[in-house]
C-alpha positions in Angstrom: 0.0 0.0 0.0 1.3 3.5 -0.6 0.4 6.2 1.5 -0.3 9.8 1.0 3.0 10.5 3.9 5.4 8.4 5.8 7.3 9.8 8.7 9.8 7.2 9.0 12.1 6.8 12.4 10.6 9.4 14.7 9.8 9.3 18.8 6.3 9.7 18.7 4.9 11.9 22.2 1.8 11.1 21.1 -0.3 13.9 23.1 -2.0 11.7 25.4 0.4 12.1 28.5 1.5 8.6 28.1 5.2 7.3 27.4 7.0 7.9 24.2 8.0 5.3 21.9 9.1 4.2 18.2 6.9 4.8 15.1 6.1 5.4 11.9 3.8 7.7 11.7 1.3 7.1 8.0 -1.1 9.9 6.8 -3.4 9.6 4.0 -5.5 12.0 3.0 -6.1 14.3 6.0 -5.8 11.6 9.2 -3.5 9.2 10.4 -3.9 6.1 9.1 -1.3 3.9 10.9 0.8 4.3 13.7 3.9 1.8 14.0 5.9 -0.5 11.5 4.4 1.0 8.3 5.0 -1.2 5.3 4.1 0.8 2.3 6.0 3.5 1.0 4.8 7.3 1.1 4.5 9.4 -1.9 6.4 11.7 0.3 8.4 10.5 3.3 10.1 12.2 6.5 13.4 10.9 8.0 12.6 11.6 11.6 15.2 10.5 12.7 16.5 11.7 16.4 13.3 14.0 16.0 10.2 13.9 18.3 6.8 13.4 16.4 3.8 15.0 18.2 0.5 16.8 17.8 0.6 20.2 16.6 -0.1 22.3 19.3 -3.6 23.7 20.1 -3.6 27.3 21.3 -7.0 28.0 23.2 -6.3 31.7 23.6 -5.2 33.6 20.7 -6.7 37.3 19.6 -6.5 36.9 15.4 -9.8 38.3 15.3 -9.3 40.6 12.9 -6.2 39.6 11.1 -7.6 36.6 10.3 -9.7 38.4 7.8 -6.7 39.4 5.6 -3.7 37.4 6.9 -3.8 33.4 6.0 -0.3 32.6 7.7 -1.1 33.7 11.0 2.2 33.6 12.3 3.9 33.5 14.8 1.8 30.9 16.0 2.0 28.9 12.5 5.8 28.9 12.6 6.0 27.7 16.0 3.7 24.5 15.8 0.4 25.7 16.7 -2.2 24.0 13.4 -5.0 24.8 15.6 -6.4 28.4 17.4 -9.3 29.5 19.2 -9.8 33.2 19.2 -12.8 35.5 20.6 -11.6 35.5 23.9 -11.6 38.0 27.3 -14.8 39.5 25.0 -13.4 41.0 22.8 -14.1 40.9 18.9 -15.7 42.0 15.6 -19.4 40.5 15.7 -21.9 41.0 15.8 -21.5 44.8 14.8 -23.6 47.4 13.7 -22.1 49.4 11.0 -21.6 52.1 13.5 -20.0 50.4 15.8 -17.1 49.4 13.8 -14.6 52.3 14.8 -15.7 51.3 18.3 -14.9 47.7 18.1 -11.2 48.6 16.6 -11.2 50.9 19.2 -11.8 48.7 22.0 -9.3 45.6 20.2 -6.5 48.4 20.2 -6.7 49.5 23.3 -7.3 46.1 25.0 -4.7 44.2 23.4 -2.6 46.7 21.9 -3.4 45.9 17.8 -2.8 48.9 15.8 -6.0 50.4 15.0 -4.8 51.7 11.9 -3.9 48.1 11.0 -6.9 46.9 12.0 -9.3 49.8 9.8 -7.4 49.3 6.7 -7.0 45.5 7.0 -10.8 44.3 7.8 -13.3 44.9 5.2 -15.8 44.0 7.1 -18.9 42.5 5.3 -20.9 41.0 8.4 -23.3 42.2 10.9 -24.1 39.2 12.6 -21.8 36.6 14.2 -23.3 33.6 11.7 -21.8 36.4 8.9 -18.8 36.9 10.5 -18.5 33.0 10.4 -19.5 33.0 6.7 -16.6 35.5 6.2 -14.2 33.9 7.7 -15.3 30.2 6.0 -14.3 31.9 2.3 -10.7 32.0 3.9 -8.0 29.0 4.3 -4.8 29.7 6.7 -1.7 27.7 7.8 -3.8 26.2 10.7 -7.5 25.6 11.4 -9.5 28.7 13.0 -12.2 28.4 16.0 -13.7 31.5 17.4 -16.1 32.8 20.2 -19.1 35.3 20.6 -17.8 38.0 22.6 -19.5 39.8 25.3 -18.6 43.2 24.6 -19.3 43.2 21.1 -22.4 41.2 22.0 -23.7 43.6 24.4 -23.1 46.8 21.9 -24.9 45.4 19.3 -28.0 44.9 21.7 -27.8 47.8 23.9 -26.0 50.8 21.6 -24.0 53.1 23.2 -25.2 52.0 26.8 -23.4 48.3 25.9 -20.0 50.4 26.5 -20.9 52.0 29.2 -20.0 49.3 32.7 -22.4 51.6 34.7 -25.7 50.7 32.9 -27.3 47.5 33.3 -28.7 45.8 30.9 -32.6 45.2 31.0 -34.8 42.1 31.2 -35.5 42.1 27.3 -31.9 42.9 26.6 -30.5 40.2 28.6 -33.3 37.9 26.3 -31.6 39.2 23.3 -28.4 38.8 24.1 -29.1 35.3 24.9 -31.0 34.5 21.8 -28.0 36.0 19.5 -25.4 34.0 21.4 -27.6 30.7 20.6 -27.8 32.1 17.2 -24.1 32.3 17.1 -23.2 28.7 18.9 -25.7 27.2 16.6 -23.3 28.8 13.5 -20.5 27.3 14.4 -19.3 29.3 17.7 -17.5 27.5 20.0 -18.0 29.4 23.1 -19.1 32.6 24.7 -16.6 34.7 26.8 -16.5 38.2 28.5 -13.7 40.3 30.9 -14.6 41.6 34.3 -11.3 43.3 34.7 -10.8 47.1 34.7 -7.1 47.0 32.6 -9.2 46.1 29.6 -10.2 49.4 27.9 -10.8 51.4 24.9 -7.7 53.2 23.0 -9.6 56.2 24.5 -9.4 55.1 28.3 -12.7 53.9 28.8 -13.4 50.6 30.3 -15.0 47.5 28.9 -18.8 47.5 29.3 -18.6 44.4 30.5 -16.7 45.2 33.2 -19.7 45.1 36.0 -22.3 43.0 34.1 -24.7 41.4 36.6 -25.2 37.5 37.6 -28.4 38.2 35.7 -26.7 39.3 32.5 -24.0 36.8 32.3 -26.1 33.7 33.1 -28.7 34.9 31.3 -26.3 34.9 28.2 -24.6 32.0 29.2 -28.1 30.0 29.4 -28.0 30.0 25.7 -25.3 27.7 25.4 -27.0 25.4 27.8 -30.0 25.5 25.6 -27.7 24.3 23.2 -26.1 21.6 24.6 -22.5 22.7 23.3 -19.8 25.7 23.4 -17.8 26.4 26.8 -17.2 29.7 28.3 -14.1 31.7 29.0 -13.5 34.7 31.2 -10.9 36.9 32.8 -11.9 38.5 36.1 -10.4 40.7 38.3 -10.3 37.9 41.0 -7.0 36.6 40.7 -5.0 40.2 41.3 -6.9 42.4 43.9 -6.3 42.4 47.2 -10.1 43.1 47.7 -11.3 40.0 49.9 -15.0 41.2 49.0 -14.3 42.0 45.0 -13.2 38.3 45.6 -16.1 36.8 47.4 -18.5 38.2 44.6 -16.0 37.1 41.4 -16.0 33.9 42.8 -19.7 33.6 43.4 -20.3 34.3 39.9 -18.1 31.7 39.0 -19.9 29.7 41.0 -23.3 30.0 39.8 -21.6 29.6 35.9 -19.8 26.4 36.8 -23.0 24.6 38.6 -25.8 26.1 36.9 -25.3 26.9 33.4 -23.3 22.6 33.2 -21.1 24.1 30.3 -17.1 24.2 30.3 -15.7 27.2 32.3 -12.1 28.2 31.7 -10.7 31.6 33.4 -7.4 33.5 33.5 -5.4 32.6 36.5 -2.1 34.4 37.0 0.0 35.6 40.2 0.3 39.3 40.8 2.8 41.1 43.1 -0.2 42.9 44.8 -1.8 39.5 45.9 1.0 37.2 45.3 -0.9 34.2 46.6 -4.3 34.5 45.7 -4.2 32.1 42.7 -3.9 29.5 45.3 -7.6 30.4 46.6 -8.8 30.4 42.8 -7.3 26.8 42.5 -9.3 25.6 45.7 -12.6 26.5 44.4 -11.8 24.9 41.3 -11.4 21.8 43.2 -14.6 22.5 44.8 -16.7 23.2 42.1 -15.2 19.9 40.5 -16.0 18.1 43.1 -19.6 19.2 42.6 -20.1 18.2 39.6 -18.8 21.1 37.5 -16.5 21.2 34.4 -13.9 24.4 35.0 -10.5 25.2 34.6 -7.9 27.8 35.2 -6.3 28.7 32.4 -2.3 29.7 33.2 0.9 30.7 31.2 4.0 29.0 31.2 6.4 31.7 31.4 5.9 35.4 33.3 2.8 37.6 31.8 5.2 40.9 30.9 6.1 43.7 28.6 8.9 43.9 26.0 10.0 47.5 26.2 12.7 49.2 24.2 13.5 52.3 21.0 11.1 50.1 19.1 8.5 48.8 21.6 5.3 50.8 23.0 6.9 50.4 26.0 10.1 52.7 26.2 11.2 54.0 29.4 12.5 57.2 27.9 9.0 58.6 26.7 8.4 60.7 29.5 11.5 62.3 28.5 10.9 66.1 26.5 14.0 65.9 24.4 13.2 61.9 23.3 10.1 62.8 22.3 11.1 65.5 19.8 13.3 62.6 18.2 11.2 59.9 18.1 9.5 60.1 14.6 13.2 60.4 13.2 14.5 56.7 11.4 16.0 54.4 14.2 19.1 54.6 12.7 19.4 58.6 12.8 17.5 58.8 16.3 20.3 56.4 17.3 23.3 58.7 16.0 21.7 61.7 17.8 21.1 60.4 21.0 24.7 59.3 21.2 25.8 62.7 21.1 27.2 63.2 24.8 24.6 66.6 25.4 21.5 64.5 24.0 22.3 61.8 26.3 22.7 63.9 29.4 19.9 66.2 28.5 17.3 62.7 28.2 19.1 61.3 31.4 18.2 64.0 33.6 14.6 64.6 31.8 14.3 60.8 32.4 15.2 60.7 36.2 13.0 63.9 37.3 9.9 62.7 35.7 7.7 61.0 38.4 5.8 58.1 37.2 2.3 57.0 38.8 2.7 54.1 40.8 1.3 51.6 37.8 4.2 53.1 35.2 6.7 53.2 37.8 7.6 49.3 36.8 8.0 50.8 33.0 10.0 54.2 33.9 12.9 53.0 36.4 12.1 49.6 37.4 15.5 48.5 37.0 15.7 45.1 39.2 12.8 44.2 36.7 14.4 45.0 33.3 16.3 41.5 31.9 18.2 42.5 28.8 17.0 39.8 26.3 19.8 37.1 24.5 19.1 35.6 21.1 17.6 33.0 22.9 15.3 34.8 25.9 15.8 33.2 29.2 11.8 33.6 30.3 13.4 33.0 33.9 15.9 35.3 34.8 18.2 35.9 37.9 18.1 39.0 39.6 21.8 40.0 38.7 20.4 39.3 35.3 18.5 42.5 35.7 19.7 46.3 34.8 20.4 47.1 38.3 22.2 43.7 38.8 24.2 45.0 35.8 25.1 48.4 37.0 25.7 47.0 40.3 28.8 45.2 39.3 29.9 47.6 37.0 29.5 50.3 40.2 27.4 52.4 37.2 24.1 54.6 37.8 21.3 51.7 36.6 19.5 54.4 34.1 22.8 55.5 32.3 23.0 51.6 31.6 20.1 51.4 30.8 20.5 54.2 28.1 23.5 52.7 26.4 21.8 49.3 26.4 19.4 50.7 24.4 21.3 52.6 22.0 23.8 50.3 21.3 23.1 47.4 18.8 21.8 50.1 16.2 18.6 50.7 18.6 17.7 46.9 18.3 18.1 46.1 22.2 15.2 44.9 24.1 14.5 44.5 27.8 11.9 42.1 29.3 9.7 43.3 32.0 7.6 40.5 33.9 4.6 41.6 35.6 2.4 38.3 36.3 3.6 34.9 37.2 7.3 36.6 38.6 6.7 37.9 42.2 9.5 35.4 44.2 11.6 36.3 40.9 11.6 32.2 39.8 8.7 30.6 38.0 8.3 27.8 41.2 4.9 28.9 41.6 3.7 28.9 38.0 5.5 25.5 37.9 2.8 24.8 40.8 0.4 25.7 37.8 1.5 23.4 35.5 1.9 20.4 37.8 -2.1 20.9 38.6 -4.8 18.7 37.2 -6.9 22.2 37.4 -5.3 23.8 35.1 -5.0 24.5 31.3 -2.2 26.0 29.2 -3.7 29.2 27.8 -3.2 33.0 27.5 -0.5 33.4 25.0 -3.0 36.0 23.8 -1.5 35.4 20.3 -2.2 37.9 17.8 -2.6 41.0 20.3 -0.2 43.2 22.2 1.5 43.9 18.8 4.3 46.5 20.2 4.2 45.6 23.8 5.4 41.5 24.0 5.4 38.8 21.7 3.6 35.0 24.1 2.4 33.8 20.9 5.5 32.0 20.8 4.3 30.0 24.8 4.0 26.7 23.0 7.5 26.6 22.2 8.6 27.9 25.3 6.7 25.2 27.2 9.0 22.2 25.4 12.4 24.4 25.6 12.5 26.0 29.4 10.3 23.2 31.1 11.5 19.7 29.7 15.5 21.0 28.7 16.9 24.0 30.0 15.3 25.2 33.5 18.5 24.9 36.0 17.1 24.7 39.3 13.4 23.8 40.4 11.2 21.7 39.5 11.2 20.5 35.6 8.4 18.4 33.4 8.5 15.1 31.2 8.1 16.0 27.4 4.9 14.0 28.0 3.5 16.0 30.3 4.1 19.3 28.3 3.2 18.2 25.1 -0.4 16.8 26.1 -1.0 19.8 28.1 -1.1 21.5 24.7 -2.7 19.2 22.5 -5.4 16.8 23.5 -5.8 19.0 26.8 -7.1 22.0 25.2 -8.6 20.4 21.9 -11.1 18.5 24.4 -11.4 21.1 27.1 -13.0 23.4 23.8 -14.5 20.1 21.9 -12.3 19.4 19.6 -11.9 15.9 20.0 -10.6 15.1 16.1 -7.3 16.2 16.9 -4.2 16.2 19.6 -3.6 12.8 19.8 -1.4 10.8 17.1 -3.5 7.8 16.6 -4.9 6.2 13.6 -8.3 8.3 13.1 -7.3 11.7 14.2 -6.0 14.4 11.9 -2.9 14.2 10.4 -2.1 17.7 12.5 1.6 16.8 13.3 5.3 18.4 14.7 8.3 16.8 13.7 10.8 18.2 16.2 14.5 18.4 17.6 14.2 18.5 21.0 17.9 19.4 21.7 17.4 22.5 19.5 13.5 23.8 19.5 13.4 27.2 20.7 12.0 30.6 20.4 14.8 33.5 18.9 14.3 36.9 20.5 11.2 39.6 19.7 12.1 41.4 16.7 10.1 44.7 15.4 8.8 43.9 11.9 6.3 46.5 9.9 3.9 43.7 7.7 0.5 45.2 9.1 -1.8 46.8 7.0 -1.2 50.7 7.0 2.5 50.0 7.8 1.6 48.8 11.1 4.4 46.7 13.2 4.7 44.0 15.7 7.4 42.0 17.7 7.8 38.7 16.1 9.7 35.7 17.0 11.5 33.0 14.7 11.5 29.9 15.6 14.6 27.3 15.2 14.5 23.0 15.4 11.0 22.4 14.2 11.8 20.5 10.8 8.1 20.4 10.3 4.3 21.2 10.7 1.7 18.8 9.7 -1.5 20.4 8.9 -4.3 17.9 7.7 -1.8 16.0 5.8 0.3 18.9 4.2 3.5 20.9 5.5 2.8 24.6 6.5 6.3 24.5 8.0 9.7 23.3 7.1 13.2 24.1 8.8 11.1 27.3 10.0 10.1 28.5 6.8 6.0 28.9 5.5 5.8 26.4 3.1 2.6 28.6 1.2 0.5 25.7 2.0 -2.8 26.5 3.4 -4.9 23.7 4.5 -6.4 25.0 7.3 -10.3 25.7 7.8 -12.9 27.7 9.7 -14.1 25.2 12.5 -17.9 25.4 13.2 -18.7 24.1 16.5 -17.2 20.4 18.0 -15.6 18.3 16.0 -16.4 14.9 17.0 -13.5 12.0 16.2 
């Protein structure tokens, strides 16, 4: 027998959590057809050789929204094995939308999770009102991976209630609350895969104003939620305020909300779970009432990161600690290369220093400004785990140098190219032991890279790879993970935890969605600023080396890093049974 593709030799991890071994892995057509000794030749085969053979990752978290209206590769996630995505999340998104809404919704996107607005007009044409036309859209397109989306509250809540959706002091009525419910059926019965919403004041518009959704009653939510009950499919996501305030009360009423969502409505719950320095232990609490809703019956997860939740700042971030500075700002517009040459003359420098170090931040910027023990230059290869003498002020220390004249030269050296990474979540002891708490959990899920958002700010698209190289090879101290473990966290984990049971495993039957990696190499190259948005718009990306391919329904996206221009991935509408 011939098959369509035989990867010969490889060490198949095979997504279930269970021990690697020996294979060749057949695919014909778009599934696996044989797992083992396979006889037959392929009309293309893989030497896998020395490589592991796995599932192609399965991000549950992503924010392509709107780029995946114009873009079809979809990378960074493409190039770093990720063949499936599920976007739509925190509530944010593009249907349903009233036509006067539009410059709202880009608004909201851009000041959420940072995606040029400009980007974002020019690229989307739009073309929908409702969410079963957004999914009609988005089913003319084909990507590098397969595409699963969400009805979002905020966008949800504006089409119903106008101008009064944005507004987080008005709540909605009994007959908007119907509505709302009856369009989110609508939309789960076209294909949706879930509902989600934020409750967390960060999340605003480019204008400042917070998400609607913000203080949306018990009423509104489960009323909303109800629908997919009705339905008897989609799960639910949400990010609430609950894991960093040091509010006992905000707390109390967050987590009865939960509550009533996990035992009431009987649908799959996933929220964000991350440590802050102002309540460094509450994820801990948020982990216990998982258990206890679990044990009740309920289906709900925290959904955690694998590395620290920060910012990328630098010359080309959003993030640049000399913006508060008079004289940096009149340069700013100039070319990088030119901005560079004049702020190394020795009066430009001193002027910006001492602009720099009498500007008082608020306390939230203060981090951003002259947090110095919290800015880790980043190698070719970013340590996501840095030692304090790692930091700026480590640095200076030894070098007996004021920390924000290294800082300057760091970032004006290198042509302007330098970066710093600044971790906010998930870094309060200064180690990842207590995210590695996370990941040893049965609660949890592997989430949040938030791929496709924060465009000029950080670049956790890339988490998936970060999860195999820090957690099963390089972490030096602390507690570390079996390839096993990390690969079916992100693979048949999160493809059942959002019902897509067709895919994460490598077994006859499933889709031929497949990594062929070296596990000695696989890693994710520093954030670089690239300008390949519509409008000129630009974004931190990161390269990936050591995957020698990506599988996507039977054809390589992916090879030795490269896009392949293959682009066999689909819209998925709803479950996809096996």
């Amino acid at each position: 027998m011939t098959h369509d593709l035989v990867i010969r030799n490889g060490m198949v991890v095979d997504g279930t959590g269970g021990a690697r071994f020996a294979a060749d892995v057949a695919v014909d057509g778009q599934k696996i057809s044989q797992v083992g000794v396979v006889e037959g030749a392929g009309h293309r085969e893989i030497d896998a050789e020395g490589q592991i053979v796995s599932p192609g990752w399965v991000d549950i978290h992503t924010h392509y929204d709107g780029q995946a209206t114009w873009d079809r590769d979809l990378a960074p996630s493409s190039t770093h094995g990720v063949t499936s995505i599920v976007m739509g999340n925190c509530g944010v998104g593009f249907a349903p939308a009233q036509p006067d809404k539009h410059a709202w919704l880009i608004s909201l996107l851009e000041g959420v999770e940072d995606i040029p607005g400009t980007a974002l007009t020019e690229g989307m044409s739009w073309g929908w009102e409702s969410f079963p036309q957004y999914l009609d859209k988005l089913d003319e397109m084909s990507w590098t991976l397969d595409v699963g989306t969400q009805i979002p509250h905020a966008a949800l809540r504006t089409y119903v209630m106008g101008a009064d959706g944005a507004d987080n002091t008005v709540a909605a009525s009994h007959s908007q609350i119907e509505a709302m419910s009856q369009l989110c059926e609508q939309a789960i019965h076209a294909g949706a895969l879930g509902f989600t919403t934020s409750r967390t004041w960060v999340h605003r518009t480019s204008e400042g104003a917070q998400i609607g959704t913000l203080k949306a009653g018990a009423d509104e939510v489960l009323g909303i939620a109800a629908a997919l009950q009705r339905a008897g499919t989609g799960v639910i996501q949400l990010i609430s305020d609950a894991y960093q305030t040091t509010d006992d009360d905000l707390v109390a009423s967050e987590l009865a909300l939960l509550e009533a969502i996990a035992l009431h409505v009987h649908r799959p719950l996933s929220f964000t779970v991350q440590q802050s320095d102002e309540s460094p232990g509450r994820w801990r609490e948020l982990l216990e009432a998982i258990a206890r809703w679990r044990a009740a019956g309920a289906d709900v997860s925290a959904q955690t990161a694998v590395r620290p939740i920060g910012v990328v700042a630098g010359l080309t971030s959003t993030v640049n600690p000399l913006r508060c500075s008079r004289t940096y700002k009149a340069l700013a517009a100039l070319p990088l290369a030119e901005r560079i040459v004049r702020m190394q003359d020795p009066a430009v420098r001193e002027t910006i220093l001492n602009e720099h170090g009498s500007f008082v931040p608020s306390s939230f910027s203060a981090t951003t400004h002259s947090g110095y023990d919290r800015m880790y230059p980043m190698a070719q290869f970013p340590n996501y785990e840095p030692r304090s003498e790692d930091s700026l002020a480590g640095i200076a220390g030894r070098a007996n140098l004021p920390a924000n004249e290294v800082m300057y030269d760091f970032f004006t050296d290198n042509g302007g190219a330098n970066l710093v990474y600044l971790p906010f979540m998930n870094y309060s002891g200064g180690s990842l032991d207590d995210v590695a708490e996370m990941i040893a959990s049965p609660l949890t899920l592997s989430g949040l890279s938030d791929a496709g958002a924060h465009c000029n700010t950080l670049s956790d698209g890339t988490m998936p790879t970060t999860a195999i190289s820090h957690w099963t090879r390089d972490r030096t101290h602390g507690a570390t993970f079996a390839l096993e473990h990390m690969v079916h966290r992100q693979t048949q984990a999160t493809a059942a935890h959002v019902g897509l049971h067709d895919r994460g495993v490598v077994a006859p039957g499933y889709l031929a969605d497949l990594n062929i990696f070296d596990h000695d190499t696989i890693n994710a190259y520093a954030p670089e600023l690239v300008q390949d948005l519509p409008a000129g718009g630009t974004r931190l990306l990161q390269r990936s080396t050591g995957y020698r391919a990506t599988i996507k329904r039977g054809t390589a996206t992916v090879e030795d890093g490269e896009l392949t221009g293959e682009y066999p991935g689909s819209l998925l509408r709803g479950p996809q049974p096996l």
